[in-house]
Structure formats: C-alpha cells, structure tokens
C-alpha positions in Angstrom: 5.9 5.9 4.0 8.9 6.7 1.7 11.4 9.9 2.9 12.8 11.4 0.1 16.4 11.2 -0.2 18.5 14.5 0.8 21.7 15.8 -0.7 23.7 18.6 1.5 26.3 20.9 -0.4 29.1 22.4 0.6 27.4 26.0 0.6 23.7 24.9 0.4 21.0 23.7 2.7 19.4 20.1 2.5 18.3 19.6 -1.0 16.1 16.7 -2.7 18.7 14.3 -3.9 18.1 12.7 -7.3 19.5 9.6 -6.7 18.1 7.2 -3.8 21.8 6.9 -1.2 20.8 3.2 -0.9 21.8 1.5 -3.8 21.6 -2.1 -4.9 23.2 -3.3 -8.3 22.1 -6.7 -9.5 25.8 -8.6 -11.3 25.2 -10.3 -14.4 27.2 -12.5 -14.7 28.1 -12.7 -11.2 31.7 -12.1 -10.4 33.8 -15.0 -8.9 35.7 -13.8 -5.9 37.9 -14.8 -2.8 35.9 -14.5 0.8 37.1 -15.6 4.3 35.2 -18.1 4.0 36.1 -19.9 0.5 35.1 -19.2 -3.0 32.1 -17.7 -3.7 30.2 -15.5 -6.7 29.1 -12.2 -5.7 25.8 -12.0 -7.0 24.7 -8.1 -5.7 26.4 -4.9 -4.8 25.0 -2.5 -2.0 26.3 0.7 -2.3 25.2 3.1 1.2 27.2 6.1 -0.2 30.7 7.2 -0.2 31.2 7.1 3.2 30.6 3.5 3.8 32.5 0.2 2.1 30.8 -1.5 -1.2 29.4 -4.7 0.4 29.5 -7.7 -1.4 26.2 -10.4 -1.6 28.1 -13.5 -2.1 26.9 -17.1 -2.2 29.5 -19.7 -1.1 30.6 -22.4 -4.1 30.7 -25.2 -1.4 27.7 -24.7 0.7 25.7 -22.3 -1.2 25.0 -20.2 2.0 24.8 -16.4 1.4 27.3 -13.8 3.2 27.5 -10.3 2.7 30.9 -9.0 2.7 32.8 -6.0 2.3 35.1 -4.9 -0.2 37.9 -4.9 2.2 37.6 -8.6 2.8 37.1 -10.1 -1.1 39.5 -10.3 -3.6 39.2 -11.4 -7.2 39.7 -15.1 -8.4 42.2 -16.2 -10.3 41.8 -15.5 -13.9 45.1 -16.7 -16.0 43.2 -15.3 -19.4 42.8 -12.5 -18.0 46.0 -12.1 -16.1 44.2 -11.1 -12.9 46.1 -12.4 -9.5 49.1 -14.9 -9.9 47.5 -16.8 -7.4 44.0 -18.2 -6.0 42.7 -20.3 -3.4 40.8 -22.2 -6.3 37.8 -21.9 -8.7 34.5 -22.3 -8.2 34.1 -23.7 -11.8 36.8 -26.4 -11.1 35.7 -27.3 -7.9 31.9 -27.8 -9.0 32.8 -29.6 -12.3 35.3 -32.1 -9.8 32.2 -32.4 -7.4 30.1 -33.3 -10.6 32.5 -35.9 -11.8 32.9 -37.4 -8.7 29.7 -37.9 -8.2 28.9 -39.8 -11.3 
C-alpha cells in the first residue's frame, strides 16, 4: 500500500504534498568525489528532505564496492580545468588508466 506524502504549513493542517519527501536523483555523468574511503564516483543522490543530509551512492575506483555517504563526509575531486580544489587525494581516471597500463 502507498501513503500519500503530507506537507504541514506554518498555519495549515496536514495537506497532500505534491512531491514524494523521498527523493532519488540518478547522476549522469556521475560526479567524481573524495570519500573516507578513497576515490569514488557518486552515482545517485537521496534526498529525505531538508531536515536530513544529501546522501551520496558512491562506488569505490579501487574496489568497486558501493557506500553511501553523506554530504558532510565527500568532497569534490580535483579538477585543475575547472579550478575546483588545489588539491586531491588522486583521480579515479588516472588511477584506472595506470591500472590498465600496468596490466598490459
């Protein structure tokens, strides 16, 4: 059974929200980012409302394993074009394309 969603205003009773309060936002391209646990590209945002923190679904460039973080913990990667962030721990891009090579 789905509940609809319920907005309360300031001087109004419970009211039929328009907008579901759990929301999930598929990132294409995915968005390279800094975790506690190495580099990793988010790959989804979940969004509970304003009261919570943005979590971030994030697959790891080394192992591939998928954490969920939220936006306190994440920061952007390096991105010299850009000019985001002097510096980073590394790229994913880099470190793949050096695993690659290697490999060969």
């Amino acid at each position: 059974m789905v509940w609809p969603a319920v907005c309360y205003g300031t001087d109004r009773l419970a009211a039929p929200c328009p907008v579901d309060p759990l929301m999930m936002l598929q990132l294409n391209p995915p968005i390279p980012l800094d975790t506690p646990k190495g580099p990793a590209y988010a790959h989804m945002v979940i969004d509970y409302s304003q009261e919570h923190y943005v979590l971030f679904v994030c697959f790891l460039c080394e192992t591939g394993e998928c954490w969920v973080y939220p936006n306190r913990d994440v920061r952007l990667q390096k991105n010299q074009t850009m000019g985001v962030r002097s510096q980073s721990a590394c790229l994913c891009a880099a470190e793949s394309a050096r695993g690659h090579v290697a490999a060969q």
